[in-house]
C-alpha positions as CSV (number, residue, x, y, z in Angstrom):
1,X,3.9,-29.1,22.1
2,X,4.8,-25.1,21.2
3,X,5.9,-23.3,23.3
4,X,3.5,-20.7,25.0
5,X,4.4,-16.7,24.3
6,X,6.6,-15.2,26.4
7,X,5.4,-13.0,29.2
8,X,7.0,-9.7,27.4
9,X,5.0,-10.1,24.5
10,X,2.0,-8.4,25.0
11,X,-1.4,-9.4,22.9
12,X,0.1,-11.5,20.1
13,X,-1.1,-14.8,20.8
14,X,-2.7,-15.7,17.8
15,X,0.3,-14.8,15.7
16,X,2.3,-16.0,18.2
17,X,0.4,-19.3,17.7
18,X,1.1,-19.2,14.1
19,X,4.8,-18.6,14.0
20,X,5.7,-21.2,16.8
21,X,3.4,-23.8,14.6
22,X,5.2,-23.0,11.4
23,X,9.2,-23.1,13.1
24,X,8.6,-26.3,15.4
25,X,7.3,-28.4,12.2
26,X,8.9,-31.6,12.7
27,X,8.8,-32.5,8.7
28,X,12.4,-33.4,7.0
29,X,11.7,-30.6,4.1
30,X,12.6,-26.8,5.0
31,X,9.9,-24.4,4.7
32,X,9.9,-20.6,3.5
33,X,7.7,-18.0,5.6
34,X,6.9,-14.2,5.3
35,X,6.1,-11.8,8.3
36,X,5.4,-8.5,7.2
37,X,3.7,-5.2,8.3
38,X,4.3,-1.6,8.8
39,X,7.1,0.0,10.1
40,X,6.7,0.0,14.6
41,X,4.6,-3.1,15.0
42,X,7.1,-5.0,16.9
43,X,7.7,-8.1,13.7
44,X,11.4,-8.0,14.5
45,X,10.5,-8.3,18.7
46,X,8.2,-11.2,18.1
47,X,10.9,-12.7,15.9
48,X,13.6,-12.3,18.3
49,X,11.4,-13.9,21.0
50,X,10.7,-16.5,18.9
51,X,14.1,-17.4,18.1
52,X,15.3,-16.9,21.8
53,X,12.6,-19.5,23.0
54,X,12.9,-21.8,20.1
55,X,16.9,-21.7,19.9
56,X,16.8,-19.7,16.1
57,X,18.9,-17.7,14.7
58,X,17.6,-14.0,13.9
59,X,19.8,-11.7,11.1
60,X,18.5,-8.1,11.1
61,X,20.0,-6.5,7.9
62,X,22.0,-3.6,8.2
63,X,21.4,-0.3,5.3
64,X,25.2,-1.6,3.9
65,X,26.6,-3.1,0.5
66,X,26.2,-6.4,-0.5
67,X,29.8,-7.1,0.9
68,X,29.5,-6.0,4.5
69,X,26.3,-7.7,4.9
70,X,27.9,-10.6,3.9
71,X,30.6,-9.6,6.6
72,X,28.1,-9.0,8.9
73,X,26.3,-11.8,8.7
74,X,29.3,-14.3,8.8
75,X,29.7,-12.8,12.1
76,X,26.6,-12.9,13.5
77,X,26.3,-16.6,12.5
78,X,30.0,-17.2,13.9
79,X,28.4,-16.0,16.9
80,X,25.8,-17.7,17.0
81,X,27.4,-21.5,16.5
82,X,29.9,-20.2,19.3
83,X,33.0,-20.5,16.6
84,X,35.8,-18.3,16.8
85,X,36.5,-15.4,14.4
86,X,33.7,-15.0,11.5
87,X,32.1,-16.8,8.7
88,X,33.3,-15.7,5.4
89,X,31.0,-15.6,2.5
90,X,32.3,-15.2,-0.9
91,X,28.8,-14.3,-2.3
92,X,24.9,-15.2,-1.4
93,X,25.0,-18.4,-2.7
94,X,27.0,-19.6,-0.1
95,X,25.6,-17.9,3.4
96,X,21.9,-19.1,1.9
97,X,23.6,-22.3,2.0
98,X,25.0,-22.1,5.4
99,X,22.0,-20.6,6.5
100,X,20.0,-23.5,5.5
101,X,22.3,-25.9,6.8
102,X,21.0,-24.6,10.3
103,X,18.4,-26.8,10.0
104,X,20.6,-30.2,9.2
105,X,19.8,-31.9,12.8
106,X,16.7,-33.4,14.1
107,X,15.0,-30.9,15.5
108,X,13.6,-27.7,13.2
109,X,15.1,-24.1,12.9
110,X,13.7,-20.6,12.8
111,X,15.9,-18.8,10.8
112,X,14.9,-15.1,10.6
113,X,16.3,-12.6,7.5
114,X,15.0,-9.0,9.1
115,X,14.5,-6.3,6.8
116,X,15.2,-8.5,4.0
117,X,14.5,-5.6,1.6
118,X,17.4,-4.4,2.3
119,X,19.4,-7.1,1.3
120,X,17.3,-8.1,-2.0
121,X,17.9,-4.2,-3.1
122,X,21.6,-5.3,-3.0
123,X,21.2,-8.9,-4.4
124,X,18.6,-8.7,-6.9
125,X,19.0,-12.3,-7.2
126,X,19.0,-13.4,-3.3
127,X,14.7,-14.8,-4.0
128,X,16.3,-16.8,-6.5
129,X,18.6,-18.1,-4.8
130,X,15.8,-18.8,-1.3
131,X,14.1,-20.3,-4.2
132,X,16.6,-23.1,-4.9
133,X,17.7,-24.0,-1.6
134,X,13.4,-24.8,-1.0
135,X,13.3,-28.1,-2.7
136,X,10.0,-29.4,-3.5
137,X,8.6,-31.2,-1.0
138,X,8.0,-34.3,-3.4
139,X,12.1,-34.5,-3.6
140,X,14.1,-37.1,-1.5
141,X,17.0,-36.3,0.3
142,X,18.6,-35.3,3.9
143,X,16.1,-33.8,6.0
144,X,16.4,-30.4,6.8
145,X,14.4,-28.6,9.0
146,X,15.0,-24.7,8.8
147,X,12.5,-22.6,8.9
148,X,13.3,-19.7,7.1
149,X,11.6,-16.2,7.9
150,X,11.7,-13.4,5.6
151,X,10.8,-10.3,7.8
152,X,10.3,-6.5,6.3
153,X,8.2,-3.2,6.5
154,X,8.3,-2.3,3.1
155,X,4.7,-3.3,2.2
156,X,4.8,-3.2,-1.6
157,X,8.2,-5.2,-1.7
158,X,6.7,-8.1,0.7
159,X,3.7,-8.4,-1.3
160,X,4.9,-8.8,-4.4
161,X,8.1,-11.4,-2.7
162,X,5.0,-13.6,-3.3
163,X,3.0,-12.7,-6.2
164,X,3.1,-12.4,-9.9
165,X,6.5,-13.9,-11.4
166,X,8.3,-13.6,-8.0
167,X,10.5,-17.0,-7.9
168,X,9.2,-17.7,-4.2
169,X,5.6,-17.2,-5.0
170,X,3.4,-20.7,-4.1
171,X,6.9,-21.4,-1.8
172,X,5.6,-19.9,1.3
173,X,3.6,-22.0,4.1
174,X,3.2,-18.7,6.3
175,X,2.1,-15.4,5.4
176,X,1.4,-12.9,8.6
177,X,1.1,-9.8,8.1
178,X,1.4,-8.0,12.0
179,X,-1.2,-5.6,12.2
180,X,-1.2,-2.8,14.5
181,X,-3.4,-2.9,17.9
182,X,-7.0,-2.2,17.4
183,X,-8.2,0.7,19.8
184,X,-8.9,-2.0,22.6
185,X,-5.9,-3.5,22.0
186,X,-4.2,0.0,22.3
187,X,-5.8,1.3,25.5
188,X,-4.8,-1.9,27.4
189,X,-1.4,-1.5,26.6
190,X,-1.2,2.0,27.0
191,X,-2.9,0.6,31.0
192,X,-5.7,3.4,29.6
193,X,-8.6,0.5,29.4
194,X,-10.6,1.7,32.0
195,X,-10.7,5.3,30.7
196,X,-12.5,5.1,27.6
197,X,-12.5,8.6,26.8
198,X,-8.5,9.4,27.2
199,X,-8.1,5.4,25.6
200,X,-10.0,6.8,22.6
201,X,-8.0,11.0,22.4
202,X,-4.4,8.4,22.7
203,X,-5.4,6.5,20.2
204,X,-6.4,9.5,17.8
205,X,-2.9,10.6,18.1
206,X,-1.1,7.1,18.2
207,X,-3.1,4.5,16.8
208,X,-2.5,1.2,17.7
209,X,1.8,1.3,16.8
210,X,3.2,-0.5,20.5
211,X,6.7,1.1,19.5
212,X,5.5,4.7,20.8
213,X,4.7,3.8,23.4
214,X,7.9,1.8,24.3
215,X,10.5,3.4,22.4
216,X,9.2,7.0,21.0
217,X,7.6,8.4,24.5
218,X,9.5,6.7,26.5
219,X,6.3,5.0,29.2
220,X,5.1,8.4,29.2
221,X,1.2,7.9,29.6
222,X,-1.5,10.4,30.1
223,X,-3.6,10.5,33.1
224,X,-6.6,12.2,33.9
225,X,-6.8,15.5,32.6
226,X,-3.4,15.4,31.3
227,X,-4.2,14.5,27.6
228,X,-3.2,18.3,26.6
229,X,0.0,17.9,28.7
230,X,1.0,14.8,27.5
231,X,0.2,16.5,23.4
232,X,2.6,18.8,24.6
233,X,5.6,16.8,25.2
234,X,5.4,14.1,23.2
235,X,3.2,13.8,19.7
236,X,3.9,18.2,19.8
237,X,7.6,18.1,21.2
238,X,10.2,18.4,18.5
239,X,12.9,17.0,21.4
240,X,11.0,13.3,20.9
241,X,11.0,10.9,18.3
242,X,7.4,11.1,17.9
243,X,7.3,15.0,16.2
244,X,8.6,13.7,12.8
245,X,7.3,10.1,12.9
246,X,4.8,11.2,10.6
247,X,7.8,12.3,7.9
248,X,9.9,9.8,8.6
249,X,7.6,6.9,8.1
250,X,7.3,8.4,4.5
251,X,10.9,8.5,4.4
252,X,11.4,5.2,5.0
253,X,10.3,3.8,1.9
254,X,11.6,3.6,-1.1
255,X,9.5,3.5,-3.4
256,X,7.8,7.0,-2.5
257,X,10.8,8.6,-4.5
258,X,8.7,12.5,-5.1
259,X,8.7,12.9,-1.0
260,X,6.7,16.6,-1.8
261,X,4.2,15.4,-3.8
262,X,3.2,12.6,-1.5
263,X,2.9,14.2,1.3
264,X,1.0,17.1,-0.5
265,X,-1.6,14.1,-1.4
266,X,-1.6,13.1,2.3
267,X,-2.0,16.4,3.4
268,X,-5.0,17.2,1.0
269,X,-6.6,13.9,2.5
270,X,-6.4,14.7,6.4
271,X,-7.6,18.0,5.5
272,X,-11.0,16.4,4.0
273,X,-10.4,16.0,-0.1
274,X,-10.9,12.5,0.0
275,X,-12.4,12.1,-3.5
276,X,-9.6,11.3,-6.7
277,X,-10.9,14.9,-8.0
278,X,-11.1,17.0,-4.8
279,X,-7.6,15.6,-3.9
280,X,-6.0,16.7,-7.4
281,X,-7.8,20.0,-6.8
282,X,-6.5,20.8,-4.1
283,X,-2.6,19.9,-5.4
284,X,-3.9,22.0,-8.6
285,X,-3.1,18.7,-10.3
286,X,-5.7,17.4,-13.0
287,X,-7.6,14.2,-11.8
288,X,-5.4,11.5,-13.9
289,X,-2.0,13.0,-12.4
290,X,-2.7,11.5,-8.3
291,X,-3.6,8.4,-9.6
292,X,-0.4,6.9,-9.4
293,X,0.9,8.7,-6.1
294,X,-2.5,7.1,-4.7
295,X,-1.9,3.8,-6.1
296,X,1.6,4.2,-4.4
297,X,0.6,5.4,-0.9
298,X,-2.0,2.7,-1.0
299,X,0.4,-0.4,-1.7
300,X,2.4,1.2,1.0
301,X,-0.3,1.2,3.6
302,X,-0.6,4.9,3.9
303,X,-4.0,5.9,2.8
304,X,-6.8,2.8,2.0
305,X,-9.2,3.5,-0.2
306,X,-13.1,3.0,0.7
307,X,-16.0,1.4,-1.4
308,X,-19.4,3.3,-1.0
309,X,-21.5,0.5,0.1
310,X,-24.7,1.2,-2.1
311,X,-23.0,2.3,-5.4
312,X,-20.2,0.9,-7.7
313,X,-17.7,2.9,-8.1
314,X,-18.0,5.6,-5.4
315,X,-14.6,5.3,-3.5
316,X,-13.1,7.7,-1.0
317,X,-9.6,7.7,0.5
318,X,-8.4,8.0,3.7
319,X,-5.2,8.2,5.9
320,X,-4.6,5.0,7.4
321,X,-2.0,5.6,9.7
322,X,-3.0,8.4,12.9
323,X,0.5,9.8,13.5
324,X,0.5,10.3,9.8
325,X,-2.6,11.7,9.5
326,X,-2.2,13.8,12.9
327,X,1.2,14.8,11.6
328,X,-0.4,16.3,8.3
329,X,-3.7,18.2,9.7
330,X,-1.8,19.5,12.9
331,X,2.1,19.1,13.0
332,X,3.0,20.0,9.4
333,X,0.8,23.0,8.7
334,X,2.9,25.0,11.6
335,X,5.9,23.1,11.8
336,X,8.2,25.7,12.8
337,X,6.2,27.3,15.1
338,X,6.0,24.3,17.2
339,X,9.6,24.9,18.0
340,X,9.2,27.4,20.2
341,X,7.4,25.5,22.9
342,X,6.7,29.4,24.9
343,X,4.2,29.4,22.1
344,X,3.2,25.5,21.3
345,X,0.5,25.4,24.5
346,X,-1.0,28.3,22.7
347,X,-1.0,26.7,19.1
348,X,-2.9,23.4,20.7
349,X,-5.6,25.4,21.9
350,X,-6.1,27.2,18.3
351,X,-5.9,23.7,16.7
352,X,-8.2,21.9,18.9
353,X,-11.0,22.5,16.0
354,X,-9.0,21.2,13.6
355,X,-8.3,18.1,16.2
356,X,-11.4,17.1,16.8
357,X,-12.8,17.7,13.1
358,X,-9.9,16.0,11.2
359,X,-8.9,13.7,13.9
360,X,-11.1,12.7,16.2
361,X,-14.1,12.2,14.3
362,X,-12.3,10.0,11.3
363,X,-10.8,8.3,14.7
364,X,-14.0,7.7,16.1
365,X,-15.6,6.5,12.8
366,X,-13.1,3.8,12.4
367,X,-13.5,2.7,16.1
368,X,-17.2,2.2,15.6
369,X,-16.9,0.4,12.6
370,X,-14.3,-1.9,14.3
371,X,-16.7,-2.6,17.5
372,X,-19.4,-3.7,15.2
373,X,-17.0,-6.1,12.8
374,X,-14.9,-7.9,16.0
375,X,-16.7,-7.0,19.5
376,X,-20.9,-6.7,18.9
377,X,-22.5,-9.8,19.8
378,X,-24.5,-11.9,17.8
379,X,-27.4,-11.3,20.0
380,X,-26.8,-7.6,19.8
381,X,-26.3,-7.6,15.4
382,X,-29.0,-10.1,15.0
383,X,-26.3,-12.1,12.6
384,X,-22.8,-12.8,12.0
385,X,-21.7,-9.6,10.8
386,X,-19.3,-10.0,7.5
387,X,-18.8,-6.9,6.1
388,X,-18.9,-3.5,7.7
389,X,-18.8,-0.4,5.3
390,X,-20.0,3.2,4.7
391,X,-22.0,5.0,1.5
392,X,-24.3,7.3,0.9
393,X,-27.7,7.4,-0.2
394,X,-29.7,9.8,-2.5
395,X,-33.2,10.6,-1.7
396,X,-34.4,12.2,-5.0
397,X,-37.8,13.5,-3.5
398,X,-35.8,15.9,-0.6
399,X,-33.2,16.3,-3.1
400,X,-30.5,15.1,-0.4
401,X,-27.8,12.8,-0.3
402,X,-27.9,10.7,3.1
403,X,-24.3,10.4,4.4
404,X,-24.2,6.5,6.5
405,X,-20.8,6.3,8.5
406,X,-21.4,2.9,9.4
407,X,-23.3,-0.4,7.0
408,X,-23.3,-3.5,8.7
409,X,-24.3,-6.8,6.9
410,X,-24.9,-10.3,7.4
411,X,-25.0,-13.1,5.1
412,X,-26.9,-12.9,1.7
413,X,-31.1,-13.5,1.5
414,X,-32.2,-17.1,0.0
415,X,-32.2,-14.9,-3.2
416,X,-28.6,-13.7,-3.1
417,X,-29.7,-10.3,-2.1
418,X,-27.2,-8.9,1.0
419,X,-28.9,-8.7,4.5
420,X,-28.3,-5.5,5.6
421,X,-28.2,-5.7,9.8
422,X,-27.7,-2.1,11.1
423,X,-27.1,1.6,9.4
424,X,-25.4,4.0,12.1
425,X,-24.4,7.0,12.5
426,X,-20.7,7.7,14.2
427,X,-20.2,11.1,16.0
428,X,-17.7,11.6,18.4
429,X,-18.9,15.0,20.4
430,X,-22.3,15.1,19.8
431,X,-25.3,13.9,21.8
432,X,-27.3,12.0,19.2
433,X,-31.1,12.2,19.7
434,X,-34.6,11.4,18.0
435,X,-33.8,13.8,14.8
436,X,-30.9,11.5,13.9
437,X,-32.8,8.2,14.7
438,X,-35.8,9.7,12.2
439,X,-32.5,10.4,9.5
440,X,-31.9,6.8,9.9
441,X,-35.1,5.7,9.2
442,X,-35.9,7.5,6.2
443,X,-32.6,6.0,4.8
444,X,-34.0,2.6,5.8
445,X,-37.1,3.4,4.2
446,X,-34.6,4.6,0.6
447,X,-33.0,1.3,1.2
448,X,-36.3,-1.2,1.5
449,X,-37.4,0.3,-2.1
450,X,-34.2,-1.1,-3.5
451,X,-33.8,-4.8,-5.0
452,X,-30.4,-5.6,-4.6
453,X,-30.4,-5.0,-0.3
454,X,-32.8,-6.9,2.0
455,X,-33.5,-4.2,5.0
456,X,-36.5,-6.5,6.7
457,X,-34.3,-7.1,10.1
458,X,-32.3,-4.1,10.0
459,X,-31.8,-2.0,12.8
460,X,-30.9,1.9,13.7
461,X,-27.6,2.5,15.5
462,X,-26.2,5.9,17.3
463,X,-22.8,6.1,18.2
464,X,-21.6,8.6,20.6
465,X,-19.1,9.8,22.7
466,X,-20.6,12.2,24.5
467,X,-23.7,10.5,25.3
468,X,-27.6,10.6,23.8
469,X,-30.6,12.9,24.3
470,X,-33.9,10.9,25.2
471,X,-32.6,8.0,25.8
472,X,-36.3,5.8,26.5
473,X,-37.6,7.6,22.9
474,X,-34.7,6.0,21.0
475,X,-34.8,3.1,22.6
476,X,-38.5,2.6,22.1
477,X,-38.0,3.7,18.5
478,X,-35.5,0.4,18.6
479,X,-32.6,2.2,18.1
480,X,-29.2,0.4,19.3
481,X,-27.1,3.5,21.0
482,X,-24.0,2.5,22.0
483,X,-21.1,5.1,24.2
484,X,-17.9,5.2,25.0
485,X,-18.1,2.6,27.7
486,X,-19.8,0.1,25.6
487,X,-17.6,0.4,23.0
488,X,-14.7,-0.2,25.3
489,X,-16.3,-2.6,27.4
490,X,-19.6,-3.8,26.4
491,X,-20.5,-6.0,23.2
């Protein structure tokens, strides 16, 4: 039976599920998994929980040599079998030995390496040596039961740990990548649930990352009419962790090694360049020079790019990460101004255009787009929904492109054509009435002359936040208009 989550562990319960499964295995064979995701998610909390309720053994790796991790470790482990002094390793061959043997009784073992990029910078040949110590599972011998968990933040690292030519790749039985809180997720840990509007400004600043809240703003949570406060002396404060989390997450990884240039690209992003050529534009780079510092920030989760929907090869990019991209349209523009915090309340109130352009409508977009993949109903969609995008659409006889935030669709036609279940519109401080439900249609109407979409049950959906101008005339019109309180509470 596995053991049920811990009550400190808020909202994990399907990777919960996944890790306990994977470390109470009862096989005789050890087994290799990978837990990855970006930097604040709480990986290394679950971990520790899981090896406190499951009697593991959890090594976060220390920025150190190759020799004092060794050290390090040895006594850690010495600690951890309750044996006096420390462990000494003359190399990685032999604590990935000892390590292993963890797992030499009858019961199995979590084993957790945190941050193992750390230690595989160090010892380029430590996957190697994981490698060897997983025998195939075909192979006789004593049963060992360790359940080795390679933990780390640095995206592009963990990926490739099992791809291409890596020596563990097909060696792995779990691969969980920990995710950040989706904006439900957020507002009921931020206790914010039943405040849809402050959930959603939070979230604009914060994301879904549980470590700012916990760690970076210390419990401090907005109430009421305190959202501009709570800016103020936290996201806005250079005294908290939080003012340069949006530079130091960049720091953080090595493989970004041109700092400037990167965050020039993110800054050109959050400020609305989100095409390959508007982006080197605005760096006064020519197009082919950002591909690479794209490709980059994409492996590292920074920026994602987007697929237009209705035509190949249309892609946009966007900032993945809200600190980051809050950091980059508000923070880093005036960064020395916000020092003097006689001056900062005044600073807000200039940047609140910029704030609800660059920040809040993106934001609001992405929240949308998420309530229609995970929380709409079946009965609402009209189908399973499984894929939710955005494009544009030229109408040649207005000579207009048609902007669609949101593309919803369900399973292909009998003839392989995809089912297209709702277009939308996302728009976070406007109140949407008939003129955008007719905008909608006439893109419906582009769409139905097309032969590779099937628009026969496809509806019309207005997303607000501030609310919807006659109400009965979109509704009779069959438009689905859906609030703030739906998206936080209705499906």
């Amino acid at each position: 039976m596995l053991p049920p989550p811990p009550g400190y562990v808020f909202n994990r319960a399907a990777e919960w599920q996944g890790l306990a499964r994977f470390a109470a295995d009862a096989s005789g064979h050890p087994a290799l998994g990978v837990v990855y995701g970006r930097r604040r998610q709480g990986k290394s909390f679950l971990l520790r929980a899981l090896c406190r309720e499951m009697g593991g053994f959890c090594f976060e790796a220390p920025e150190a040599t190759e020799a004092e991790a060794l050290r390090l470790l040895g006594q850690r482990l010495a600690e951890h079998l309750k044996v006096p002094g420390r462990l000494a390793f003359d190399g990685w061959p032999a604590a990935v030995a000892a390590l292993m043997d963890l797992g030499a009784g009858d019961r199995p073992v979590p084993v957790v390496l945190d941050e193992f990029p750390r230690l595989a910078r160090e010892c380029r040949s430590l996957p190697s040596l994981i490698q060897a110590a997983l025998p195939p599972r075909t192979e006789d011998g004593s049963a060992c039961r360790t359940r080795l968990i390679l933990c780390g933040s640095a995206l592009s690292f963990m990926t490739r740990l099992l791809s291409g030519e890596s020596p563990l790749r097909g060696r792995a039985s779990l691969e969980l990548m920990l995710h950040p809180f989706d904006y439900r997720q957020a507002a009921a840990f931020w206790g914010l649930h039943d405040q849809p509007t402050l959930a959603f400004r939070v979230y604009a600043v914060v994301g879904g990352t549980p470590a700012y809240r916990r760690e970076f703003v210390s419990e401090d949570v907005p109430r009421g009419g305190d959202f501009d406060d709570w800016v103020l002396r936290t996201a806005l404060n250079p005294m908290t962790p939080l003012f340069r989390e949006g530079r130091y997450l960049l720091a953080e990884e090595r493989d970004l090694r041109d700092l400037g240039l990167y965050h020039s690209v993110l800054t050109a992003i959050s400020e609305g360049s989100t095409t390959r050529g508007s982006i080197a534009a605005a760096l006064g780079r020519a197009s082919t020079d950002v591909g690479h510092p794209l490709a980059v920030l994409e492996d590292t989760g920074f920026v994602e790019r987007r697929q237009d929907t209705f035509r190949r090869g249309g892609s946009t990019w966007h900032v993945a990460e809200p600190i980051v991209r809050f950091h980059h349209a508000i923070t880093r523009p005036s960064c020395s101004a916000w020092q003097d915090r006689a001056t900062a309340s005044a600073l807000w109130k200039r940047a609140q255009e910029t704030f609800r352009s660059r920040l809040l409508g993106p934001a609001f977009e992405d929240v949308c787009r998420t309530w229609v993949r995970r929380y709409a109903s079946v009965e609402t969609m009209g189908d399973v929904v499984v894929e939710v995008g955005s494009g544009v659409v030229q109408d040649a006889r207005a000579r207009a492109r048609h902007e669609v935030d949101l593309v919803a669709y369900g399973l292909p036609d009998p003839g392989g054509r995809r089912r297209v279940l709702l277009i939308g519109e996302a728009k976070w401080g406007k109140r949407m009435g008939m003129e955008d439900v007719r905008r909608l249609e006439r893109v419906r109407e582009l769409l139905r002359a097309r032969d590779d979409v099937d628009v026969s049950g496809c509806r019309i959906g207005c997303f607000s936040g501030v609310g919807f101008e006659s109400v009965a005339a979109q509704e009779a019109a069959g438009a689905l208009l859906v609030d703030g309180d739906r998206l936080y509470q209705g499906s």
